[in-house]
OpenMM code with the backbone's topology and positions (N, CA, C; nanometers):
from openmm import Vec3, app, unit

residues = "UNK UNK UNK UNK UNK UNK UNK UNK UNK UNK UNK UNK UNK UNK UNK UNK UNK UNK UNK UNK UNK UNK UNK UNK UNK UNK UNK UNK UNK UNK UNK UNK UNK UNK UNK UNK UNK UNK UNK UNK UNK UNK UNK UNK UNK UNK UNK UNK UNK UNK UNK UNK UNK UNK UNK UNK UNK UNK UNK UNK UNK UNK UNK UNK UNK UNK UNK UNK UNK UNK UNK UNK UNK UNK UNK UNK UNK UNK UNK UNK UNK UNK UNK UNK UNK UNK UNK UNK UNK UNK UNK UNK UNK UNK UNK UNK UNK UNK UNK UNK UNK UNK UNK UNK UNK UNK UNK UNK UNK UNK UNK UNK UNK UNK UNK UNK UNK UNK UNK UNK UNK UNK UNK UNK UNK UNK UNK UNK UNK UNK UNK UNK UNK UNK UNK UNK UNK UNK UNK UNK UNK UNK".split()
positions = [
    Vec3(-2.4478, 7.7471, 2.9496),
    Vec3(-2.4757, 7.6769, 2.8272),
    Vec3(-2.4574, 7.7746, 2.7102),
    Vec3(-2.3906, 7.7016, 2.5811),
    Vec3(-2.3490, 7.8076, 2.4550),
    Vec3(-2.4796, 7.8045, 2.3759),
    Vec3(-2.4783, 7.8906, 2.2623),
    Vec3(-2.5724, 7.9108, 2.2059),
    Vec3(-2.6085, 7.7973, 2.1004),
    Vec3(-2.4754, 7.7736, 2.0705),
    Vec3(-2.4480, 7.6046, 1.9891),
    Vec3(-2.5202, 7.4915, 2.0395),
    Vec3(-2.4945, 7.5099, 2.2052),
    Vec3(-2.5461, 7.4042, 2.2890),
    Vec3(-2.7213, 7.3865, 2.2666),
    Vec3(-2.7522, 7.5235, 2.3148),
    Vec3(-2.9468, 7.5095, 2.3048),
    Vec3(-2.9389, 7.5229, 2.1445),
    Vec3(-2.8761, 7.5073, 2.0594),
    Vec3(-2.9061, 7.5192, 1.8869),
    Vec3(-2.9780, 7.3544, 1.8757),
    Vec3(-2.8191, 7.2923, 1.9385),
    Vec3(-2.8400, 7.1593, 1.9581),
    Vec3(-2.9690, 7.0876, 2.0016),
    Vec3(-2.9673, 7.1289, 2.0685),
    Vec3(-3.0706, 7.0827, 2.2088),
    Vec3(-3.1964, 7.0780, 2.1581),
    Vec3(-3.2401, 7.2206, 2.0985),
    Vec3(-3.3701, 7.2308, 2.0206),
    Vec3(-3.3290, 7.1793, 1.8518),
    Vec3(-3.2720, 7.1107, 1.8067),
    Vec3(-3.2324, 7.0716, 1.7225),
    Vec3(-3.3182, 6.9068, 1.7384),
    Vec3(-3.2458, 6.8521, 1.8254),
    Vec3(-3.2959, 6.7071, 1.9259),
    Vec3(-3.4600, 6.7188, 1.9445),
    Vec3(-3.4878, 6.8036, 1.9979),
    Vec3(-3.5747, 6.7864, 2.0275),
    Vec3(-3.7344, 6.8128, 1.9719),
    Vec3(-3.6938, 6.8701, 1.8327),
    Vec3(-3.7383, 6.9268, 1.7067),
    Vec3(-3.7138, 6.7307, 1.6651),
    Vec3(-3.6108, 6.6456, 1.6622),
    Vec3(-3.6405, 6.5664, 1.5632),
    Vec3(-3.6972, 6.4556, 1.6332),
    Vec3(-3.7011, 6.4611, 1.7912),
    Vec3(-3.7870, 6.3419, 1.8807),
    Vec3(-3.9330, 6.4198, 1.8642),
    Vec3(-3.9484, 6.4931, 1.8632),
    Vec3(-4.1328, 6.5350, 1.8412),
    Vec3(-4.2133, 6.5020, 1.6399),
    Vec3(-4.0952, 6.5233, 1.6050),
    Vec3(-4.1386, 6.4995, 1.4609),
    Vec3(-4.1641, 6.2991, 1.4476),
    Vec3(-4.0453, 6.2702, 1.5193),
    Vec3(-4.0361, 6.0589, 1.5136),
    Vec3(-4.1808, 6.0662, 1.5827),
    Vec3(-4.1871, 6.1308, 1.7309),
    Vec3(-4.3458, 6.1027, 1.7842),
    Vec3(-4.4869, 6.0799, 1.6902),
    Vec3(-4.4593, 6.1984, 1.6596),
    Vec3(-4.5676, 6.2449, 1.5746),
    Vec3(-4.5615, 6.0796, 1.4442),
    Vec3(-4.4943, 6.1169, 1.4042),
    Vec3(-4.4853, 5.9540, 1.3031),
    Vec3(-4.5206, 5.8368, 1.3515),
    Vec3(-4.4793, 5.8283, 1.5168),
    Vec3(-4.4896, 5.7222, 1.5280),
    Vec3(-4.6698, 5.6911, 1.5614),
    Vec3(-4.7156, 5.8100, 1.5797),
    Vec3(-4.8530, 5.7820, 1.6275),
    Vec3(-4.9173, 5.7358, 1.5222),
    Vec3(-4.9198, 5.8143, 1.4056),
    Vec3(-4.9339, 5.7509, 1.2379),
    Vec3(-4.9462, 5.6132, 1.2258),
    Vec3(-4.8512, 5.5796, 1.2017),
    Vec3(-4.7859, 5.4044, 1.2105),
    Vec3(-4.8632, 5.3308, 1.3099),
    Vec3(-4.9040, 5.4125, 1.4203),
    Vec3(-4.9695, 5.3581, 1.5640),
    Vec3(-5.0978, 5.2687, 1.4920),
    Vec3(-5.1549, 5.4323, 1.4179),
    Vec3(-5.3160, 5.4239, 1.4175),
    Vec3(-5.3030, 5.3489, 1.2923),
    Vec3(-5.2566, 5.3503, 1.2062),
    Vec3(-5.2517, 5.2543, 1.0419),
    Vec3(-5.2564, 5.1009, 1.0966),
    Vec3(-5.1083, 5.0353, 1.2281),
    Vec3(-5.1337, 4.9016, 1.2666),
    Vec3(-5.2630, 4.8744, 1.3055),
    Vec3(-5.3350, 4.9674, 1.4088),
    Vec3(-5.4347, 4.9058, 1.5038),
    Vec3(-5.5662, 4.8968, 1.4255),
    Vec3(-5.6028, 5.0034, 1.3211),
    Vec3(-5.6933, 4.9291, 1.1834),
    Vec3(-5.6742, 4.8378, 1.1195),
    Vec3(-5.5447, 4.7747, 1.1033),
    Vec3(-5.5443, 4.6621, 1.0462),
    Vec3(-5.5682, 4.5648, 1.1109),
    Vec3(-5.5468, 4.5874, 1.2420),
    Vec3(-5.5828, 4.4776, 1.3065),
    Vec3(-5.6816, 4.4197, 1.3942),
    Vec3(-5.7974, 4.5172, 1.3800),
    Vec3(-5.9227, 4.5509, 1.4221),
    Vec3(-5.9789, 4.5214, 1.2878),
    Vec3(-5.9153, 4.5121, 1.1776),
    Vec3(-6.0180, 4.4986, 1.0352),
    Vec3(-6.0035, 4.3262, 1.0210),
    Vec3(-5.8808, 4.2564, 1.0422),
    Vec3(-5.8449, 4.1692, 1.0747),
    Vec3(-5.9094, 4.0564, 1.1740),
    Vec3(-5.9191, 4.1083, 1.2609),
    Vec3(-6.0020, 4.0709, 1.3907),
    Vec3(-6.1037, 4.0739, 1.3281),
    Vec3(-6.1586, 4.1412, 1.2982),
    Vec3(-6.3101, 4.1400, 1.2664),
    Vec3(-6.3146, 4.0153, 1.1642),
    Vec3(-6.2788, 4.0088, 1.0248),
    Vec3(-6.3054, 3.9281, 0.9288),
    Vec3(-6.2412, 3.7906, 1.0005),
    Vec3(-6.1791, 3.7547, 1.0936),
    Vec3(-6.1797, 3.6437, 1.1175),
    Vec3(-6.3296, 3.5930, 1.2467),
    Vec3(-6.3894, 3.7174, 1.3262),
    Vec3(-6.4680, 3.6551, 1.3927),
    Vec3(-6.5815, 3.7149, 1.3753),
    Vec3(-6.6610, 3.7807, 1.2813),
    Vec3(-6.7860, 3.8083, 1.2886),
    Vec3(-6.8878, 3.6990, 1.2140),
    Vec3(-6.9795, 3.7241, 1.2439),
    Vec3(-7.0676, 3.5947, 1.2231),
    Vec3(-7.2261, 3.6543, 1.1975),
    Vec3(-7.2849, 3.5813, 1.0776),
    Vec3(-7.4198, 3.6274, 1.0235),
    Vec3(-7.5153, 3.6426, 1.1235),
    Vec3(-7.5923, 3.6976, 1.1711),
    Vec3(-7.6887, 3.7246, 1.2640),
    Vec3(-7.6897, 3.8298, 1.3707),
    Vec3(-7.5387, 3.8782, 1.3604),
    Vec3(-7.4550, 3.9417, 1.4557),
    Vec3(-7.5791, 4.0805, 1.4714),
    Vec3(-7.6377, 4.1587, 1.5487),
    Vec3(-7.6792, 4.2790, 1.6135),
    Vec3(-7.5925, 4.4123, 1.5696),
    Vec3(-7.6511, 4.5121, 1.5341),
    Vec3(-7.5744, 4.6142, 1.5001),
    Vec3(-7.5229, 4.6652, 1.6922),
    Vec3(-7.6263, 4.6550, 1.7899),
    Vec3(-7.5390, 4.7158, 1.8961),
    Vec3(-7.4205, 4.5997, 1.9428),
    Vec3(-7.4603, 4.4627, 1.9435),
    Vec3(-7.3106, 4.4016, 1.9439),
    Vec3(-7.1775, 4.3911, 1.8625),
    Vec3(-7.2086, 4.4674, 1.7660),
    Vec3(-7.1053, 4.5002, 1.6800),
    Vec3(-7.0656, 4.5939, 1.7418),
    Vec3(-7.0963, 4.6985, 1.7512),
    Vec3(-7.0643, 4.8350, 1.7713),
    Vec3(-7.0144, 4.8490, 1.9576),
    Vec3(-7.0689, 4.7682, 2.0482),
    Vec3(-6.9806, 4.7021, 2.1669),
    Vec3(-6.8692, 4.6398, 2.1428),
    Vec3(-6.8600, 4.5515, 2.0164),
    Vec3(-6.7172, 4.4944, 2.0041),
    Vec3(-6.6328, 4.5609, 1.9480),
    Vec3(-6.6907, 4.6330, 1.8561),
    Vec3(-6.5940, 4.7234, 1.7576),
    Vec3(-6.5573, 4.8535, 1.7258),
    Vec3(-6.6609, 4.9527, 1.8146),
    Vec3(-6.6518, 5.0749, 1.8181),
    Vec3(-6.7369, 5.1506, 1.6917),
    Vec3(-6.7622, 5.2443, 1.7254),
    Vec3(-6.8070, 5.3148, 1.5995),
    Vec3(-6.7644, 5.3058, 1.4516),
    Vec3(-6.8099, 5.2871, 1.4039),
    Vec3(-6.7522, 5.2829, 1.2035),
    Vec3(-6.7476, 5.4201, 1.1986),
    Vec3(-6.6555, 5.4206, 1.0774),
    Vec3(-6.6138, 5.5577, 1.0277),
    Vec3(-6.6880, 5.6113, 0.9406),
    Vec3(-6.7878, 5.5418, 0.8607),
    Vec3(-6.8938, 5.5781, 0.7917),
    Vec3(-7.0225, 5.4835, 0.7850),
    Vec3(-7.1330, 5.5212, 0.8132),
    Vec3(-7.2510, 5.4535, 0.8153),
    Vec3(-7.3447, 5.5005, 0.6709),
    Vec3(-7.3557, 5.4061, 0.6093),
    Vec3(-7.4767, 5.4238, 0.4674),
    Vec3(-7.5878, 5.3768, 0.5262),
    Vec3(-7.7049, 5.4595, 0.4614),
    Vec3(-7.8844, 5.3972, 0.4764),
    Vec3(-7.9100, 5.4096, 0.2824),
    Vec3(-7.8822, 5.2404, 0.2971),
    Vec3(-7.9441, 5.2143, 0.1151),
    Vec3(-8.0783, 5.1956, 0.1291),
    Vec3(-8.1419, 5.1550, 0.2104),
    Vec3(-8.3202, 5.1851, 0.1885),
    Vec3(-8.3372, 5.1793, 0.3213),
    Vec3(-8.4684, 5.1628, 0.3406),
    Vec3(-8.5329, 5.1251, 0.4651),
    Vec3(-8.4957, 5.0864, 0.5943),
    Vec3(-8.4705, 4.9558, 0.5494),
    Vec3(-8.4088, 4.8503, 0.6491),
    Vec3(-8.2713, 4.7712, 0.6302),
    Vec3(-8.1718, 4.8618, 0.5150),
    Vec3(-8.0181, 4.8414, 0.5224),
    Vec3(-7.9330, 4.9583, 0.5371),
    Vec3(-7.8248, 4.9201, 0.6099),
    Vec3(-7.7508, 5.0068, 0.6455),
    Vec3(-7.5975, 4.9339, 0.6085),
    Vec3(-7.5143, 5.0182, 0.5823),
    Vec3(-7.4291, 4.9980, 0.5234),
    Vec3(-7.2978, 5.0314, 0.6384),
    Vec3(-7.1996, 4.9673, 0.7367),
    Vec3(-7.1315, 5.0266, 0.8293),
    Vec3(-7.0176, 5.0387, 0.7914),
    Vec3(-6.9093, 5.0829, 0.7443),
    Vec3(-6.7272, 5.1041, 0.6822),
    Vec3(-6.6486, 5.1363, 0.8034),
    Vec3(-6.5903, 5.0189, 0.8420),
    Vec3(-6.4611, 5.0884, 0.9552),
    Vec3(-6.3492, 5.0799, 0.8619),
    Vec3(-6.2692, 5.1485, 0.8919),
    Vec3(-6.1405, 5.1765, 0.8513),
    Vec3(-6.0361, 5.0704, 0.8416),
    Vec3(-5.9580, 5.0130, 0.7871),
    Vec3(-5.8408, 4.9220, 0.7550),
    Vec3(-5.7584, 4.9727, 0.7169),
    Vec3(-5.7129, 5.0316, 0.6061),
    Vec3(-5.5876, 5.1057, 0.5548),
    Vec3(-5.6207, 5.2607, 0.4945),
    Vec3(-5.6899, 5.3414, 0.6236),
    Vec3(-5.7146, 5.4707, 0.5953),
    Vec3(-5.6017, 5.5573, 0.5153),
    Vec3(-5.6135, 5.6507, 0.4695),
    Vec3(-5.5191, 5.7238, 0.4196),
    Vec3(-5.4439, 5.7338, 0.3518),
    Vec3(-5.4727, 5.6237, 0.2487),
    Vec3(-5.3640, 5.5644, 0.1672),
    Vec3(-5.3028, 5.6149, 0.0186),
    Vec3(-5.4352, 5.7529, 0.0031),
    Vec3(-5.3723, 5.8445, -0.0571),
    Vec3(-5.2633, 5.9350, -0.0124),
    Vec3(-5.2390, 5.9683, 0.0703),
    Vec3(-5.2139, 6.0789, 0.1448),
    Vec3(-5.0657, 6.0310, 0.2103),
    Vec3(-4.9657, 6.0287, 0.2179),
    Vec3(-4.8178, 5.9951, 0.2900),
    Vec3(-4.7934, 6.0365, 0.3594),
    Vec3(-4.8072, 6.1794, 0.3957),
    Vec3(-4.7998, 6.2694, 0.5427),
    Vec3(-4.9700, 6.2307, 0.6140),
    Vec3(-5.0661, 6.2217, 0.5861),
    Vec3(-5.1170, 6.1929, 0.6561),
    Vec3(-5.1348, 6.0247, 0.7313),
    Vec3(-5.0847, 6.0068, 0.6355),
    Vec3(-5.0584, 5.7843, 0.6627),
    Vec3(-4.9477, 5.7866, 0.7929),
    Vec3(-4.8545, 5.8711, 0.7985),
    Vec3(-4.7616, 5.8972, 0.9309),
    Vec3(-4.7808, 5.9821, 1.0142),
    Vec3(-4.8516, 6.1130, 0.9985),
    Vec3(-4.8655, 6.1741, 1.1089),
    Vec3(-5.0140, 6.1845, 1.1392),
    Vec3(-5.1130, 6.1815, 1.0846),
    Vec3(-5.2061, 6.1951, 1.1055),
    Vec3(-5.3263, 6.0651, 1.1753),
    Vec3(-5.3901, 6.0897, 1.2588),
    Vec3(-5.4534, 5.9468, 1.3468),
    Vec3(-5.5942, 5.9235, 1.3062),
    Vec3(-5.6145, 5.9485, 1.2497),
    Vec3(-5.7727, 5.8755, 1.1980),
    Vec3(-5.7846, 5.9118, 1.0733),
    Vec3(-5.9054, 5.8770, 0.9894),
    Vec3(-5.9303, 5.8847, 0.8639),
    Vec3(-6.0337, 6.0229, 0.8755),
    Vec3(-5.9783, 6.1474, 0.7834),
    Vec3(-6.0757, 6.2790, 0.7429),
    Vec3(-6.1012, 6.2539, 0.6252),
    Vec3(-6.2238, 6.3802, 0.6012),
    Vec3(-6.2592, 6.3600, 0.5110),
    Vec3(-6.1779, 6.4131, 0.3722),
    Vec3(-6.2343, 6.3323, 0.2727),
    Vec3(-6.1612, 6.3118, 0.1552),
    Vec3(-6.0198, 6.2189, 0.1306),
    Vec3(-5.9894, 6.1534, 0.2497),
    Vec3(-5.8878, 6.0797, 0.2448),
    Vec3(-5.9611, 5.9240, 0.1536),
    Vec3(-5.8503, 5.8517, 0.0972),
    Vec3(-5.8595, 5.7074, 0.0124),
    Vec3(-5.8470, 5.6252, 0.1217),
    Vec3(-5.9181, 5.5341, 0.1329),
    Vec3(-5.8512, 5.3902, 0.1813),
    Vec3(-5.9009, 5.2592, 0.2050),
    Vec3(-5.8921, 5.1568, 0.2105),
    Vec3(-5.9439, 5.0754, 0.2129),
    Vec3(-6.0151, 5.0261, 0.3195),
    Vec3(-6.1283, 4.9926, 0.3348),
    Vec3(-6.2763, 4.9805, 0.4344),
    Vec3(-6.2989, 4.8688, 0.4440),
    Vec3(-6.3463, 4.8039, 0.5678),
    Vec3(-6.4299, 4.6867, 0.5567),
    Vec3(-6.6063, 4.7292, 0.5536),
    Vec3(-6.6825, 4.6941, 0.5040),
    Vec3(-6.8145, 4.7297, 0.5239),
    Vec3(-6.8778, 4.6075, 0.5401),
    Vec3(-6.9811, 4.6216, 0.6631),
    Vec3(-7.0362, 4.5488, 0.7000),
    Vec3(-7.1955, 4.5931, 0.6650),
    Vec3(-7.2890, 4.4744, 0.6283),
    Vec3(-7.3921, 4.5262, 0.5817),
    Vec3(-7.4975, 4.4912, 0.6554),
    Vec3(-7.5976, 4.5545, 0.6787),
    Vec3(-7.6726, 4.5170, 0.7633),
    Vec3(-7.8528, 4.5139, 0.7019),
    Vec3(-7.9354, 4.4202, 0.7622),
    Vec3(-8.0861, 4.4109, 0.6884),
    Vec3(-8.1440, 4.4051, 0.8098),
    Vec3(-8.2630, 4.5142, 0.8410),
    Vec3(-8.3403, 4.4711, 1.0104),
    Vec3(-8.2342, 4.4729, 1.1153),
    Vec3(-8.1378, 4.5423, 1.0847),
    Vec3(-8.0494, 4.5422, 1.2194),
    Vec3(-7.9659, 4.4362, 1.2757),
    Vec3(-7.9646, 4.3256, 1.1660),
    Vec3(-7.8514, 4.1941, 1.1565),
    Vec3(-7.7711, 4.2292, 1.0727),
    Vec3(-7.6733, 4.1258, 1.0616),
    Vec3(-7.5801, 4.1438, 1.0018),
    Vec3(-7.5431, 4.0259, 0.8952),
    Vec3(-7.5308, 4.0596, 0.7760),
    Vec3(-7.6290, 3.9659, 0.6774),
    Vec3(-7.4635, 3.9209, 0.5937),
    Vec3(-7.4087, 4.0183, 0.5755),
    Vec3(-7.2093, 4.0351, 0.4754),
    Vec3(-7.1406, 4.1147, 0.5352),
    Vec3(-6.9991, 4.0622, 0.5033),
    Vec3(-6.9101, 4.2320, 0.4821),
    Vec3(-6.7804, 4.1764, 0.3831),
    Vec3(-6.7328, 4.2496, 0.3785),
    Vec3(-6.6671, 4.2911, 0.2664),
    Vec3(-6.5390, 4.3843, 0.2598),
    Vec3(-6.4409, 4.3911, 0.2020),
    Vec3(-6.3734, 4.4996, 0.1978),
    Vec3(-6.3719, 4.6179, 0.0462),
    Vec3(-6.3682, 4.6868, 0.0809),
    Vec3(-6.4057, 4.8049, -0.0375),
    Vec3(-6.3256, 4.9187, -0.0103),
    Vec3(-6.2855, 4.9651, -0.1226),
    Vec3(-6.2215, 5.1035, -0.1438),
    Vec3(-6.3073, 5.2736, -0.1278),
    Vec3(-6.2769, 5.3413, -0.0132),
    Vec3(-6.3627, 5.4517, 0.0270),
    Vec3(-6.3090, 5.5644, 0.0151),
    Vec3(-6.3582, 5.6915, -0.0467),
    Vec3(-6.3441, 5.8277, 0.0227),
    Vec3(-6.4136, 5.8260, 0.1358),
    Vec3(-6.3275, 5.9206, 0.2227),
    Vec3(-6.4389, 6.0014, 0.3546),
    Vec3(-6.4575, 6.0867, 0.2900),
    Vec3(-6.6360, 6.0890, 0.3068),
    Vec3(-6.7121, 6.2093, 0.2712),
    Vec3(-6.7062, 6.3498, 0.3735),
    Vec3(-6.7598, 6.4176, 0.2578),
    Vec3(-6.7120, 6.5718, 0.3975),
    Vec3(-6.8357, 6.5387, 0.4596),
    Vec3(-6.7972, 6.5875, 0.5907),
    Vec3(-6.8879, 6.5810, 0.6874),
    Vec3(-7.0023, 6.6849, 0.7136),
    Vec3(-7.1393, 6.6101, 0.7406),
    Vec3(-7.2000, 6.7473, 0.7225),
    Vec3(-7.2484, 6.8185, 0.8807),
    Vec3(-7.3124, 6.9090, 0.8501),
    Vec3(-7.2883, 7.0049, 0.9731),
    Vec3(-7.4272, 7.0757, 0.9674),
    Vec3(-7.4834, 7.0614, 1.1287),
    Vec3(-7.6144, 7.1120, 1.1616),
    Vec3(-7.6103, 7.2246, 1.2575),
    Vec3(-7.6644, 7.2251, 1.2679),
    Vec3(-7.6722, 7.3937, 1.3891),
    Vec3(-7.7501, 7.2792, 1.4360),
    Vec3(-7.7164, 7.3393, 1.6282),
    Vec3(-7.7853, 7.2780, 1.7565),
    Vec3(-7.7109, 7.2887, 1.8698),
    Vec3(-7.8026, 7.2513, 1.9701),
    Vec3(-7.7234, 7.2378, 2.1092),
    Vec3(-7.7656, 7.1435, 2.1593),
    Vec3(-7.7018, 7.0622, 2.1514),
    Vec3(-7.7613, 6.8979, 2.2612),
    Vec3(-7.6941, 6.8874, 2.4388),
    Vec3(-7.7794, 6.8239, 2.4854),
    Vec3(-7.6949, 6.8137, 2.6325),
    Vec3(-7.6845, 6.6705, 2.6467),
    Vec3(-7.6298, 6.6168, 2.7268),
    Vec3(-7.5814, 6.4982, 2.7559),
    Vec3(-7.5001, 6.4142, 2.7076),
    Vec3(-7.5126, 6.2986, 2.6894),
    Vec3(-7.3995, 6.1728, 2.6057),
    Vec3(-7.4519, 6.1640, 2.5185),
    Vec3(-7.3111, 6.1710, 2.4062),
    Vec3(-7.3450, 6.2428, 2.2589),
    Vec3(-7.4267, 6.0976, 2.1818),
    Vec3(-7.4679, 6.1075, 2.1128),
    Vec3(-7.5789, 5.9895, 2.0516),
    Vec3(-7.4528, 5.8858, 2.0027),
    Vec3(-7.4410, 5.7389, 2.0031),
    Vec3(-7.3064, 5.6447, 1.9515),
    Vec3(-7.3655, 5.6589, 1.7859),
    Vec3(-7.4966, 5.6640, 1.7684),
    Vec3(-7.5081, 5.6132, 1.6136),
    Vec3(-7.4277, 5.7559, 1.5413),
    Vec3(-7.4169, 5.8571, 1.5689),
    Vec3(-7.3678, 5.9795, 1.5264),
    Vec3(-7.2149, 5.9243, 1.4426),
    Vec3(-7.1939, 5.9087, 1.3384),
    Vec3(-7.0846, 5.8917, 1.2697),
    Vec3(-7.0981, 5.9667, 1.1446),
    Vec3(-7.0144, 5.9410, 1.0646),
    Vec3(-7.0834, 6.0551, 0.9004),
    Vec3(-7.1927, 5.9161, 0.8561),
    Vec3(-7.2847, 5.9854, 0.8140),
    Vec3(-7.3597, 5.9325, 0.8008),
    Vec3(-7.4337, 6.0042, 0.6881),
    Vec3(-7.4774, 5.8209, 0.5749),
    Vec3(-7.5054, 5.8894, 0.4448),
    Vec3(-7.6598, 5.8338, 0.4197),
] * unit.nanometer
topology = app.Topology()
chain = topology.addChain("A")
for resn in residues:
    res = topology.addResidue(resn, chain)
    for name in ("N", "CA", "C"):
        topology.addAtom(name, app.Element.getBySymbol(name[0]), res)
């Protein structure tokens, strides 16, 4: 094989890892939309924060506005500041723009939701060592 040949070769294969990488982007941008989608066509007032969170997975940001409301934001059109991260990058970090559904919660029902425009907040960070299965409510949490 010439040197032209592996120039080539890693040439190819330099531009199928870069399409990958994009395509995972594009992956994760469809499947929020359509999990944000899904949702606003079937959630329903009374709904349980753990049956939400069985149907829908963790939110990307959880608010506590007082007492007994909590505020849940999954992701829909994460990243929408950001163009390299809207294609190559797979979830929403912090400080990224994008548009959220938030679901609101009173006593642990589920009372609205809504769609709203979000930063991810930086995440904050504790010293510790936990053992076992990591806690589900653990999301950024404000």
């Amino acid at each position: 094989m010439t040197i032209n040949a592996v120039k080539t070769q890693l040439r190819l294969l330099v531009c199928l890892l870069a399409g990958l990488a994009a395509a995972c982007g594009a992956a994760y941008q469809a499947s929020t939309q359509i999990r944000s989608h899904r949702m606003l066509e079937s959630l329903k007032a009374g709904q349980t924060m753990p049956e939400i969170r069985q149907e829908y997975g963790q939110p990307d940001i959880i608010t506590d506005q007082d007492q007994n409301t909590e505020i849940w934001s999954y992701a829909s059109r994460p990243n929408s500041n950001d163009i390299a991260a809207t294609l190559l990058y797979t979830a929403a970090k912090e400080g990224d723009s994008g548009e959220f559904l938030d679901l609101r919660f009173v006593d642990g029902k589920l009372v609205s939701w809504s769609k709203q425009q979000h930063t991810m907040p930086s995440k904050r960070h504790s010293f510790g060592i936990g053992f076992g299965a990591p806690n589900p409510h653990d999301a950024t949490h404000f």
